[in-house]
C-alpha positions as a printed Julia matrix, in Angstrom:
211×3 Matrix{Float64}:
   4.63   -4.68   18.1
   5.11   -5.97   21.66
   5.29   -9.93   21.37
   4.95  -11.65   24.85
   6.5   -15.23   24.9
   3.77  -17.12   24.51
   2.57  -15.09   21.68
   5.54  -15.86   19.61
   5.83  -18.15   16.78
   6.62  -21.97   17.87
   8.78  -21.93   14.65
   9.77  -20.29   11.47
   7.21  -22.54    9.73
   4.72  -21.46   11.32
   4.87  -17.41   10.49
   5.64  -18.72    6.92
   2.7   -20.98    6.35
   0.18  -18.32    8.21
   1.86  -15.54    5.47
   2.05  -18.43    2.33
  -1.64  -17.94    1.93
  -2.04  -14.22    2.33
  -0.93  -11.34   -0.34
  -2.66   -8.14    1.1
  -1.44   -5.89    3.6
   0.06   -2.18    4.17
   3.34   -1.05    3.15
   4.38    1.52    6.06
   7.57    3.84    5.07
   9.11    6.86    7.42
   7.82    8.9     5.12
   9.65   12.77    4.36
  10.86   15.23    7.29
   7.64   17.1     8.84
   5.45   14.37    7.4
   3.91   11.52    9.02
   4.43    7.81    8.18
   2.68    6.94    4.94
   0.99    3.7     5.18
  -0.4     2.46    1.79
  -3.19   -0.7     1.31
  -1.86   -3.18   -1.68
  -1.65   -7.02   -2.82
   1.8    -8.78   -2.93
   3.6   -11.52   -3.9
   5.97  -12.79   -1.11
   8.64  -15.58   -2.39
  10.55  -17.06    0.88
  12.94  -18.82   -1.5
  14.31  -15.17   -2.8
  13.36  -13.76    0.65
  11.18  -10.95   -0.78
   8.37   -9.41   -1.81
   7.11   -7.68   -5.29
   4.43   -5.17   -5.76
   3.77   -1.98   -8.03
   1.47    1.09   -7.82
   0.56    4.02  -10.43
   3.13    6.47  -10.71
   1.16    9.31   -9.38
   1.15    8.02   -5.55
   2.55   10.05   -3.14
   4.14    7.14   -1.89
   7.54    7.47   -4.25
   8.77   10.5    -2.45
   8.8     8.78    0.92
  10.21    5.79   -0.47
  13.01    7.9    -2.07
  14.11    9.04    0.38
  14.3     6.23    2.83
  13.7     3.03    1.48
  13.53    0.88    4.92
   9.52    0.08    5.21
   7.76   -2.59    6.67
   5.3    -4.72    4.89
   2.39   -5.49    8.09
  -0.12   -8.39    7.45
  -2.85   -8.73   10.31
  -5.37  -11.41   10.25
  -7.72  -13.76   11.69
  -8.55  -11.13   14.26
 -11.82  -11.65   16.73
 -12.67   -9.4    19.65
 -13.04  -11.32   23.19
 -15.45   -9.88   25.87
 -14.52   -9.49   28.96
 -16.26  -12.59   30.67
 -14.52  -14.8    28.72
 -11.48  -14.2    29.68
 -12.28  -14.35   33.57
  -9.7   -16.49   35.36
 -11.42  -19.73   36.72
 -11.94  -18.39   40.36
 -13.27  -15.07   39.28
 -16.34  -13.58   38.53
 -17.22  -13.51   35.1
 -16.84   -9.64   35.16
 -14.12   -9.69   36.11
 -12.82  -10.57   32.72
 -10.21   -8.42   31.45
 -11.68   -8.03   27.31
  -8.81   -8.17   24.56
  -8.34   -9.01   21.14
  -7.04  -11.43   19.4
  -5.21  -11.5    15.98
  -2.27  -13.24   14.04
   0.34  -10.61   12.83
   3.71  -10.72   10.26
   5.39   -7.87   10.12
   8.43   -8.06    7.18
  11.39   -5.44    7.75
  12.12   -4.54    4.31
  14.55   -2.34    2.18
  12.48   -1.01   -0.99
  14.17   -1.64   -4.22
  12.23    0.79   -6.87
  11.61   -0.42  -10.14
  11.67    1.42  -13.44
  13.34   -0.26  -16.68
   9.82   -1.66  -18.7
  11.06   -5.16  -19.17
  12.2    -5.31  -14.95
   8.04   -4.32  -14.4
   6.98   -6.59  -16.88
   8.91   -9.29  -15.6
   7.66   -8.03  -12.22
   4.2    -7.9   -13.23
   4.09  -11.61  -14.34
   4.94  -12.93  -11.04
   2.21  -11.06   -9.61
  -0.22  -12.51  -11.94
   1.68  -15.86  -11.87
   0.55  -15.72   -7.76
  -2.66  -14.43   -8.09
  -3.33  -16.1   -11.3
  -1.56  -19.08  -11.57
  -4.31  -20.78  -14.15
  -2.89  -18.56  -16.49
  -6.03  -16.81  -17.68
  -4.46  -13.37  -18.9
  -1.67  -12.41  -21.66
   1.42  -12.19  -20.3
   2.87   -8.97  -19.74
   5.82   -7.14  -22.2
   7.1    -4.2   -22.85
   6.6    -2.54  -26.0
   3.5    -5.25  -26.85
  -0.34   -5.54  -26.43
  -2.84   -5.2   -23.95
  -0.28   -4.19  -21.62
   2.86   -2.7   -22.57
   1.22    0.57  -23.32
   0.29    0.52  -19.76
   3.72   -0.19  -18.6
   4.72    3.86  -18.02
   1.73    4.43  -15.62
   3.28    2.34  -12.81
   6.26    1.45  -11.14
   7.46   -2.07   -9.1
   8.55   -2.15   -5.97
  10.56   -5.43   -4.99
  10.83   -5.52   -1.36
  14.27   -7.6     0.12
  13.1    -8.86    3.49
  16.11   -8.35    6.19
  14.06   -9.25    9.58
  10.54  -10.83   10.47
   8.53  -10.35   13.48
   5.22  -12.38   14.09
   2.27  -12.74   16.36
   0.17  -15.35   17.2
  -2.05  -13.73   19.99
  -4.55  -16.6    21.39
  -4.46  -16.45   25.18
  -1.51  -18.93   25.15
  -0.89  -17.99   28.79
  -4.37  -18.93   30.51
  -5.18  -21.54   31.81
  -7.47  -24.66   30.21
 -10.32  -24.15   31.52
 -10.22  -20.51   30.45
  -9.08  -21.11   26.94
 -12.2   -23.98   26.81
 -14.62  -21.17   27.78
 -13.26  -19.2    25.01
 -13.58  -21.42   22.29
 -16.67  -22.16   23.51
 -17.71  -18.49   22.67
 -16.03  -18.18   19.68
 -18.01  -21.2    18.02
 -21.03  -20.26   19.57
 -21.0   -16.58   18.02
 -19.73  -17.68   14.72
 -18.67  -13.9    13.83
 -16.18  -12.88   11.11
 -12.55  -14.48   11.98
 -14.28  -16.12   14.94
 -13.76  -19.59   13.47
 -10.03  -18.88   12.17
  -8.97  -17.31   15.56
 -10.39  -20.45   17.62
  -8.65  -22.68   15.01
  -5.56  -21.12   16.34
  -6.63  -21.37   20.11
  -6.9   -24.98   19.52
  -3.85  -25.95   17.47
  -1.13  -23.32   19.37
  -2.44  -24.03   23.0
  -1.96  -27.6    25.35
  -4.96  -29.33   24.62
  -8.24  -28.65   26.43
């Protein structure tokens, strides 16, 4: 992921804060010789005080193999993305189509070595930190090995608890034009009102000087 200076994060907290609030992404592994990356949708539960991530998925995904047999992967998070036509983009003493179009999107990428998880009571123990993120009001039985609803279902998966060793982020929201550019995009953006229009102008607003 090429990040340009003024795409990168002002700070740490920053990345963090974006990534506190988000638990789905794609876990991308190197996959086996002869075989191309495998890249696999799931929810997560990232802790930045134990500087990792958990996660499980049924024992029959192909995943396993690839994981096996390298366990460096990297856990990608994209959001908050909006496309930008052309015109917008024009440089104040341009013509409007001029406009080179691009995209905009915020981006966490987490460099992570996969530590596979097997034992029953490690992936129940997992298992309730995923439900204490995702459910923290505490509306289902706690998961244990050996006991119901869900320690019967306890040899159908496997956990994955992912150490982070390296972050890259992206905050891409034309933090390299000029005011009066950046004004005629937000402009747009609120005046379209698309999907992820109002999140990335949020972001042109808060990361640029102010217009």
């Amino acid at each position: 992921m090429l990040i340009h200076p003024w795409d990168a994060p002002q700070d740490d907290s920053e990345w963090r804060h974006w990534l506190a609030v988000r638990d789905f992404g794609q876990l991308a592994g190197n996959g086996l010789p002869g075989d191309p990356p495998w890249v696999q949708p799931l929810h997560f539960a990232y802790d930045a005080e134990r500087g990792e991530a958990v996660t499980h998925l049924a024992r029959p995904n192909p995943l396993w193999a690839a994981l096996e047999a390298d366990p460096q992967v990297v856990l990608s998070v994209v959001d908050d993305h909006a496309y930008i036509p052309g015109p917008w983009q024009a440089p104040p003493d341009a013509p409007p189509e001029h406009g080179t179009p691009t995209s905009f999107y915020a981006a966490v990428q987490l460099r992570c070595t996969a530590h596979l998880v097997d034992d029953p009571d490690a992936v129940a123990a997992l298992l309730n930190r995923q439900l204490g993120h995702f459910q923290p009001e505490d509306s289902s039985a706690r998961v244990a090995a050996g006991e119901v609803p869900y320690g019967r279902l306890l040899s159908g998966i496997r956990g994955i608890r992912l150490e982070v060793s390296g972050v890259r982020a992206k905050f891409k929201y034309a933090g390299h034009r000029p005011a009066e550019t950046r004004e005629r995009i937000a402009a747009g953006l609120d005046a379209r009102g698309g999907p992820g229009d109002a999140a990335a102008r949020e972001h042109l607003l808060r990361r640029g000087p102010a217009i």
